[in-house]
Residue, then its C-alpha position, 0 to 999 in steps of 0.5 A: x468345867x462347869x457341869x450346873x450352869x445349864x441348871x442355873x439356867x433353869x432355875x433363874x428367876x428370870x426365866x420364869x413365866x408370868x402366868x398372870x400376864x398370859x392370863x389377860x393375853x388369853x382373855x384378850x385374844x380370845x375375847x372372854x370378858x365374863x369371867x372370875x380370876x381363881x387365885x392358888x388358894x382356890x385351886x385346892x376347893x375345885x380341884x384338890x391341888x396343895x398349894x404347897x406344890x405350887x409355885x405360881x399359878x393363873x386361873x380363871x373361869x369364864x361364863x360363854x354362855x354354855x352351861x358349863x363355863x370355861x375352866x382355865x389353870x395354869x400353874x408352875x409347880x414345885x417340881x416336875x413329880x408335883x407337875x404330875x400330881x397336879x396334872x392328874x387332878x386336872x385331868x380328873x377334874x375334866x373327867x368329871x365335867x364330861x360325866x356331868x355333861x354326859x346326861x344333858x350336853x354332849x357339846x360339852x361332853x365332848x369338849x372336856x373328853x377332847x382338852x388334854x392336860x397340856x405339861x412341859x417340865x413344871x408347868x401345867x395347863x388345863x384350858x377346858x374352853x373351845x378356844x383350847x387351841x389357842x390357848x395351848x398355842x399361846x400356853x406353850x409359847x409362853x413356857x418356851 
């Protein structure tokens, strides 16, 4: 028998998700053309997440012409504890912008309390967007 195969599957290059080519399919089906690509290095200055957690990632903010922009992260972290780690920050940051948000725009209030942190296995994804639905559909279909 062989009891690792099934991880070697796991772990094979081949399986891994181009985040960065997600990225551009969700800018294109969801028509977002004012936005600006966050690198990983990025990641630790708006959301305090170590860059040694992660893997790859994907992510980008875009103006819609709402006072707050959209706010898409998508990452393949190291292991499925430091997915946790990453997702929690995510989820604090979204926590922040609905604080924000309370005093002057409910609309977005209420998107950022509305827009789980979407995790499976070692991926993560926060879509902080009205298109979140299609996002996470095209983010889950993606990550199998």
């Amino acid at each position: 028998g062989e009891p690792d195969s099934q991880t070697q599957v796991e772990n094979d290059p081949a399986t891994t998700v181009d985040l960065a080519a997600l990225r551009t399919q969700i800018l294109t089906d969801c028509g977002l053309t004012d936005y600006v690509e966050v690198e990983t290095e990025g990641l630790s200055t708006v959301y305090g997440i170590d860059g040694a957690q992660v893997v790859n990632s994907s992510s980008f903010n875009a103006m819609t012409g709402a006072a707050f922009p959209d706010e898409i992260v998508m990452v393949q972290a190291v292991d499925e504890s430091a997915a946790a780690d990453i997702a929690a920050k995510l989820e604090s940051r979204l926590a922040d912008i609905a604080e924000q948000a309370s005093s002057y725009d409910p609309a977005s209030q209420a998107l950022a309390e509305s827009c789980d942190v979407v995790t499976k296995g070692v991926y993560v994804g926060m879509f902080f967007s009205n298109h979140y639905d299609e996002m996470v559909a095209a983010f889950q279909s993606a990550i199998g």
